[in-house]
C-alpha positions in Angstrom: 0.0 0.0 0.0 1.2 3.5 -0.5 0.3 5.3 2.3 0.9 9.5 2.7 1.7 10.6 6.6 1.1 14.5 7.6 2.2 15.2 11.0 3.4 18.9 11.6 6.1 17.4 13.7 6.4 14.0 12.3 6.4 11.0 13.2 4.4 12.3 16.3 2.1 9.7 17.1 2.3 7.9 14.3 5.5 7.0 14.8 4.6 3.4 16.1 2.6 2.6 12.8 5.6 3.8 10.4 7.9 1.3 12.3 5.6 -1.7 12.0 4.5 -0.7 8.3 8.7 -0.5 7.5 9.4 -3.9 9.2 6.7 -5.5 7.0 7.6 -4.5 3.8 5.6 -4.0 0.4 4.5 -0.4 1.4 5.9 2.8 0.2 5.6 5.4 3.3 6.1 9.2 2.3 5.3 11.4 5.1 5.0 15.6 5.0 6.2 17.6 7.9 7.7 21.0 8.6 9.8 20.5 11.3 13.2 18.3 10.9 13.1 14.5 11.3 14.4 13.2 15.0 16.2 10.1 13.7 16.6 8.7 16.8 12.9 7.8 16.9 12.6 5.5 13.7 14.0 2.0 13.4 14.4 1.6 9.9 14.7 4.3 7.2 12.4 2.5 4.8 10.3 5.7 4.0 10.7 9.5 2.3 10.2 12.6 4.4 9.8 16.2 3.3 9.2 19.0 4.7 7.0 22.0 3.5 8.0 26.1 3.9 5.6 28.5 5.6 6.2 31.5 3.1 4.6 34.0 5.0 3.1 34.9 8.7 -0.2 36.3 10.1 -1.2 39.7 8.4 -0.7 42.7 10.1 -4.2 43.9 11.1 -6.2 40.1 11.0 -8.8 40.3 13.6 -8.1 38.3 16.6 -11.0 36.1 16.3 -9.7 34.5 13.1 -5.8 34.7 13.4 -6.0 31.4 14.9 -8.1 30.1 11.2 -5.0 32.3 9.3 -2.9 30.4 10.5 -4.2 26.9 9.7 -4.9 28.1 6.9 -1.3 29.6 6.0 0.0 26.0 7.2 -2.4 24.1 4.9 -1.2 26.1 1.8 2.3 24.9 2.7 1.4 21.5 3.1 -0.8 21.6 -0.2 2.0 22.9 -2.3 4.2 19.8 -1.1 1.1 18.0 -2.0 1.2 19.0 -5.2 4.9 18.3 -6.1 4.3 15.2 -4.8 1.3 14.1 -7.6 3.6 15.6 -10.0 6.6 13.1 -9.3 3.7 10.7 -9.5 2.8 9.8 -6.3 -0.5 8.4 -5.9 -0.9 7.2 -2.4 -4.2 4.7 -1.5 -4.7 6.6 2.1 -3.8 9.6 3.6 -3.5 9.6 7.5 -3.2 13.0 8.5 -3.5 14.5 12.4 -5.1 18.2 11.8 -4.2 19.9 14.6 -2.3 22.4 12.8 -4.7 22.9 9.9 -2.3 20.9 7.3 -5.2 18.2 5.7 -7.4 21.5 4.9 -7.3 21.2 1.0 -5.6 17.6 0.5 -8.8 17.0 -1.3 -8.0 19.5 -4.5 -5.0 17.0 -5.2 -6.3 13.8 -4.0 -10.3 13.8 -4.3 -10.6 10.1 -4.7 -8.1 9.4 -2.3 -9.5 8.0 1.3 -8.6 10.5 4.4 -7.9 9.3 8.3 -7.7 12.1 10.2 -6.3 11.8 14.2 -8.9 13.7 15.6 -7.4 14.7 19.5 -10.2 17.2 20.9 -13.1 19.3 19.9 -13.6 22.7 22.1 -17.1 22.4 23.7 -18.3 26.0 25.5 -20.0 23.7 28.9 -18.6 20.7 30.2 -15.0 19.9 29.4 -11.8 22.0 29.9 -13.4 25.7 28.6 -15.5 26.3 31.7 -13.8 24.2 34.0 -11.5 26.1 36.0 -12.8 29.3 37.2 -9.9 30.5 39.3 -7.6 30.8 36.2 -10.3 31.1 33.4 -12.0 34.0 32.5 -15.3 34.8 33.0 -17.8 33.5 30.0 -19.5 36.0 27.7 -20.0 36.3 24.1 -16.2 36.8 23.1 -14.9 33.5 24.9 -17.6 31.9 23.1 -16.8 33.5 19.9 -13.3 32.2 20.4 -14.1 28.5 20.7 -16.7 28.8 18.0 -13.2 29.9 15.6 -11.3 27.7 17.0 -13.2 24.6 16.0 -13.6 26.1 12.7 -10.9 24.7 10.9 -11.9 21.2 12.4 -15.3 21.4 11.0 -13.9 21.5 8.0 -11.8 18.8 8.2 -14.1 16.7 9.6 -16.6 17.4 6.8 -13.8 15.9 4.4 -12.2 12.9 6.6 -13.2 9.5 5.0 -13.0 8.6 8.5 -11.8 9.6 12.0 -9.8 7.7 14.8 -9.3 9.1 18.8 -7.4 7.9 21.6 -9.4 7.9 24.2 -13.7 7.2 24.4 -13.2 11.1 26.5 -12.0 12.8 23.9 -14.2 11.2 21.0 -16.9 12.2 23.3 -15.6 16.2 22.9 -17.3 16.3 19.1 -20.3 17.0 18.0 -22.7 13.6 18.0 -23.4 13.5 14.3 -19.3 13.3 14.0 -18.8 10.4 16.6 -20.3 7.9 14.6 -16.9 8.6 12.2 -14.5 8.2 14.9 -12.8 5.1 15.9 -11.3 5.1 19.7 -8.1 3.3 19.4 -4.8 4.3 21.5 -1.5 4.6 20.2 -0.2 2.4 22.7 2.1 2.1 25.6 5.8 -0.2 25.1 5.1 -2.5 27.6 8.6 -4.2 27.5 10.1 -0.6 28.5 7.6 0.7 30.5 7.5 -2.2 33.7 7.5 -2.8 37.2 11.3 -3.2 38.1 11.4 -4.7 42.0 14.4 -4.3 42.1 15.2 -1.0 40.4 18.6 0.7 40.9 18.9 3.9 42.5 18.4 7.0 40.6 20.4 10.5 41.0 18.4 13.2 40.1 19.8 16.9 38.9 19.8 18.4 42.7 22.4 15.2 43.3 19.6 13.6 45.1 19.6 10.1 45.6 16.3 7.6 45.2 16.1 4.1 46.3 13.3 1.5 46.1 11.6 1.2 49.0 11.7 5.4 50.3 7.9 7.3 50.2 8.9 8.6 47.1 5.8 10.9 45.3 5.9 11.4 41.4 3.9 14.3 39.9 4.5 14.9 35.9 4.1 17.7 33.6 5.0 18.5 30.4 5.1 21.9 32.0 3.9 23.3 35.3 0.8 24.7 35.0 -2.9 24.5 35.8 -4.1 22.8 33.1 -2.4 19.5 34.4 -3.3 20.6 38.4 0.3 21.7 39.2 -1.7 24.2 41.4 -3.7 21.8 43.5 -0.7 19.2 43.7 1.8 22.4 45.1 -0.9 23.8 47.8 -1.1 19.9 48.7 2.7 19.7 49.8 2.3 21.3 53.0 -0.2 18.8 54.2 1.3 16.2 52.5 4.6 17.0 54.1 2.5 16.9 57.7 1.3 13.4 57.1 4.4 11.6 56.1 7.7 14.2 56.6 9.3 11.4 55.2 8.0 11.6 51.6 10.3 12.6 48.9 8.0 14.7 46.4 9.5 14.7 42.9 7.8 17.2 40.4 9.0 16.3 36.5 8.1 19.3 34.1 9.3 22.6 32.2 9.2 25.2 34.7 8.5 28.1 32.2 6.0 29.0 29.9 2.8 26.1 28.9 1.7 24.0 27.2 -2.5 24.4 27.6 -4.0 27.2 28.7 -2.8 30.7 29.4 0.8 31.9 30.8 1.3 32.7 34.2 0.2 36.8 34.5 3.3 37.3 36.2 6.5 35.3 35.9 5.8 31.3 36.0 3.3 29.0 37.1 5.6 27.4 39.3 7.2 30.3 41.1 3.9 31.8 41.9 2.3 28.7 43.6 5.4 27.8 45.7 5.1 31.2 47.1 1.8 30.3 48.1 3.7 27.9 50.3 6.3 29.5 51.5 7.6 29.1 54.8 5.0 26.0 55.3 6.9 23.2 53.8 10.4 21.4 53.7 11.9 22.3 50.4 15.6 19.6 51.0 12.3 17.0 50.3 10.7 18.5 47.2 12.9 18.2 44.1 11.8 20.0 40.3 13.7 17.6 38.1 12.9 19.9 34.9 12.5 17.8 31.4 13.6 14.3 32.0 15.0 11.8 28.8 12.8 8.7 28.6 15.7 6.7 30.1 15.9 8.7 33.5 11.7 8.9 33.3 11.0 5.3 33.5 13.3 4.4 36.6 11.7 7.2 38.2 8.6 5.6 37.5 9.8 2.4 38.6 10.9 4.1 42.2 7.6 5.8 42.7 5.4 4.7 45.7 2.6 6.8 44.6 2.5 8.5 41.2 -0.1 11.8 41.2 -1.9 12.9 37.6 -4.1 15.9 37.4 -5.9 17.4 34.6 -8.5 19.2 33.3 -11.6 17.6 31.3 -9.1 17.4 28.4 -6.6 15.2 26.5 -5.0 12.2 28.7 -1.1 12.2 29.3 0.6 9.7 28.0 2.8 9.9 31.2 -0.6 8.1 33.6 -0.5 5.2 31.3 3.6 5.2 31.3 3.3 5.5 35.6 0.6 2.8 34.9 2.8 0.4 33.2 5.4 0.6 35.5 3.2 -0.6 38.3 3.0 2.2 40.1 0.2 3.5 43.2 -1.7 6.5 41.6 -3.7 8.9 42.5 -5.8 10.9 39.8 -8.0 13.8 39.8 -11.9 12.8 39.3 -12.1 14.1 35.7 -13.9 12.7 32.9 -10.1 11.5 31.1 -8.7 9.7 34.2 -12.1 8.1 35.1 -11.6 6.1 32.3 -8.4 4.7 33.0 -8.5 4.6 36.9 -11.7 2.8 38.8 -11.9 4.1 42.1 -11.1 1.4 44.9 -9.8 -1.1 42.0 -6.3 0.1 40.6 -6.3 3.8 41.9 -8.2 6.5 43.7 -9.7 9.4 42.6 -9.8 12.3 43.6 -11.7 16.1 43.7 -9.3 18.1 41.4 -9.8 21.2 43.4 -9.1 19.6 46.7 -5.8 19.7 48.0 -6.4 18.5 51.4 -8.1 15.6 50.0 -4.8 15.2 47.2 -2.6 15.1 50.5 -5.1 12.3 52.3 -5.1 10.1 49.8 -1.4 10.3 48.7 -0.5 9.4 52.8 -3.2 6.5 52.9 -1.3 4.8 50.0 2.3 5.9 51.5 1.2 4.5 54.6 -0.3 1.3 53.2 2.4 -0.3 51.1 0.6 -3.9 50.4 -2.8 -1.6 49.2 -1.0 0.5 47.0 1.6 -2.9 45.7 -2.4 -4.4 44.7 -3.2 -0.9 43.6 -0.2 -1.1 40.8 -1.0 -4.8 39.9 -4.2 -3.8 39.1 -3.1 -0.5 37.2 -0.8 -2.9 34.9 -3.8 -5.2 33.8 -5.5 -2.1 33.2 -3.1 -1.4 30.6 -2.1 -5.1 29.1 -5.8 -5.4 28.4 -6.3 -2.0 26.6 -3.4 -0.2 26.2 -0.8 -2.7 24.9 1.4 -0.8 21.9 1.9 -3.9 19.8 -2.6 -4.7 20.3 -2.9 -1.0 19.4 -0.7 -0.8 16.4 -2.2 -3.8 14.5 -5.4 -2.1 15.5 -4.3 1.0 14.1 -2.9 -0.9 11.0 -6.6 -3.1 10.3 -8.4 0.4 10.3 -6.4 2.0 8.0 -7.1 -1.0 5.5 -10.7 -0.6 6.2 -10.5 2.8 5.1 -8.2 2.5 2.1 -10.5 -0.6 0.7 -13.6 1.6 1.4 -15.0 -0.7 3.2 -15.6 2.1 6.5 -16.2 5.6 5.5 -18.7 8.4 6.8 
């Protein structure tokens, strides 16, 4: 099969699929990016990648409400063009899988009409009931313009939705974000967690952390992960918890994983970072020689961490799932999740995890010391937490699930 990937920063999350497609054979991959290529992430070279120019930026004056369409759109004409040279060489492919987040699949359809399109649809912004209007501390008050803004910001995806042949999501939550009619098009299938590297390790070495801090299996050692530090992912709840954390079990080293500037969702910090303004919140009330910020960690420092943890923490808005609960999951670890729609579909209260209030750090502090405190609970707690994921999660089940959908769609034989 030739098979056309578009990923604005390729291989992204497909990069799973081009491995297994490469170690089979009889396929020629071609995938469209702009960014460069990180090598290190590809097993085999068994595929063409080029990347597209953005010629120009936003206009000068373009009204605020659709500067965020411009630039989808501005994206979209770069990938297009590539397009283009492409059918002009002669490519031809039998399926496009293409993640729109950017705005690049917009007009694939000029050059390839007949050509089937499997779009990795992540979220759809809803105005009630997911992350828009869940926070009100750090959102701003709804009125017509905040509105306005989500209506334009799903714009572009109504668009590419309209086109897709078909539609596959990680995660039942986030299929649930789009509008009903739409649902019926989407496929839930993950991309998968390695569960040969991401394991319960008994007896795991110990592991120096940037401060010179050394862990060892067996201390009350707390993991709480970010991409970066802000409230999106609770890093304001889990800081104001430290305090009462620290009151229940002194002992507890409290490791916090993250960039410490700037975001990733959401809005910057007013005033300086995230992080500095909530530890000032605690200032003065907690042990700071027991809290360590790691910053970024490389895969190979992450798991071990992982593997240490006695209770692993995960907060987040009504929004997309980290890939880091189901990595902490893997691993075996204790967690303790915030009661919001994403994690309730991983974590089952009582069964391989606890849940809960995402506003509450008291509550956060409580049920991190119960599972410090109870060792043989929270060892059954990470059993449990690993089935969760061999049964569903698996990368090589989700892959060749992944792989029979995308024949479905190239053959025809599923389309909207």
């Amino acid at each position: 099969m030739k098979i056309l990937f578009i990923h604005q920063n390729f291989p992204g999350q497909y990069v799973h699929i081009v491995q297994r497609l490469a170690s089979q054979g009889g396929h020629q991959i071609v995938a469209l990016g702009i960014n460069s290529l990180d090598k290190s992430r590809f097993v085999s070279e068994k595929f063409q990648y080029f990347r597209y120019p953005i010629t120009r930026g936003n206009a000068k004056d373009v009204h605020s409400l659709v500067m965020e369409t411009e630039t989808k759109v501005i994206r979209a004409e770069g990938c297009v063009r590539a397009a283009e040279q492409l059918k002009k060489k002669g490519f031809e492919p039998d399926l496009i899988c293409a993640h729109p987040g950017w705005g690049e699949p917009l007009f694939l359809k000029a050059i390839w009409p007949e050509t089937p399109l499997l779009c990795y649809q992540e979220f759809f912004y809803n105005e009630h009931g997911f992350d828009s209007d869940f926070d009100p501390e750090f959102q701003e008050e709804r009125g017509w313009y905040s509105q306005a803004k989500l209506l334009m910001k799903n714009a572009y995806l109504h668009l590419t939705l309209d086109q897709a042949d078909w539609n596959v999501s990680p995660t039942h939550f986030q299929a649930s974000s789009f509008p009903k009619h739409h649902q019926r098009q989407i496929s839930v299938i993950h991309d998968g967690v390695d569960l040969h590297r991401a394991i319960p390790n008994p007896s795991a070495a110990s592991l120096s952390l940037p401060d010179g801090t050394v862990l060892k299996k067996g201390q009350s050692i707390v993991t709480f992960v970010n991409r970066s530090l802000e409230p999106y992912r609770g890093c304001h709840t889990f800081i104001r918890s430290i305090p009462e954390l620290q009151r229940h079990c002194p002992e507890a080293q409290i490791v916090i994983v993250g960039e410490n500037q700037g975001v990733s969702y959401g809005s910057a910090c007013p005033q300086g970072e995230w992080k500095d303004r909530f530890m000032a919140e605690i200032e003065g009330r907690y042990d700071p020689s027991r809290v360590h910020f790691t910053g970024q960690l490389p895969y190979e420092q992450f798991i071990p961490l992982l593997q240490l943890s006695a209770c692993h923490v995960y907060l987040t808005y009504p929004f997309v799932m980290s890939w880091s609960l189901l990595e902490a999951m893997a691993c075996g670890c204790a967690v303790v999740g915030s009661d919001t729609g994403p994690v309730r579909e991983v974590i089952r209260h009582g069964q391989n995890g606890l849940l809960v209030d995402f506003f509450s750090p008291d509550d956060l502090a409580s049920a991190v010391a119960e599972l410090l405190q109870d060792p043989q609970r929270s060892k059954l707690f990470g059993e449990e937490a690993r089935r969760t994921v061999e049964k569903t999660y698996d990368l090589d089940a989700c892959v060749t699930r992944q792989l029979a959908l995308m024949d479905l769609v190239a053959s025809g034989s599923i389309q909207g």
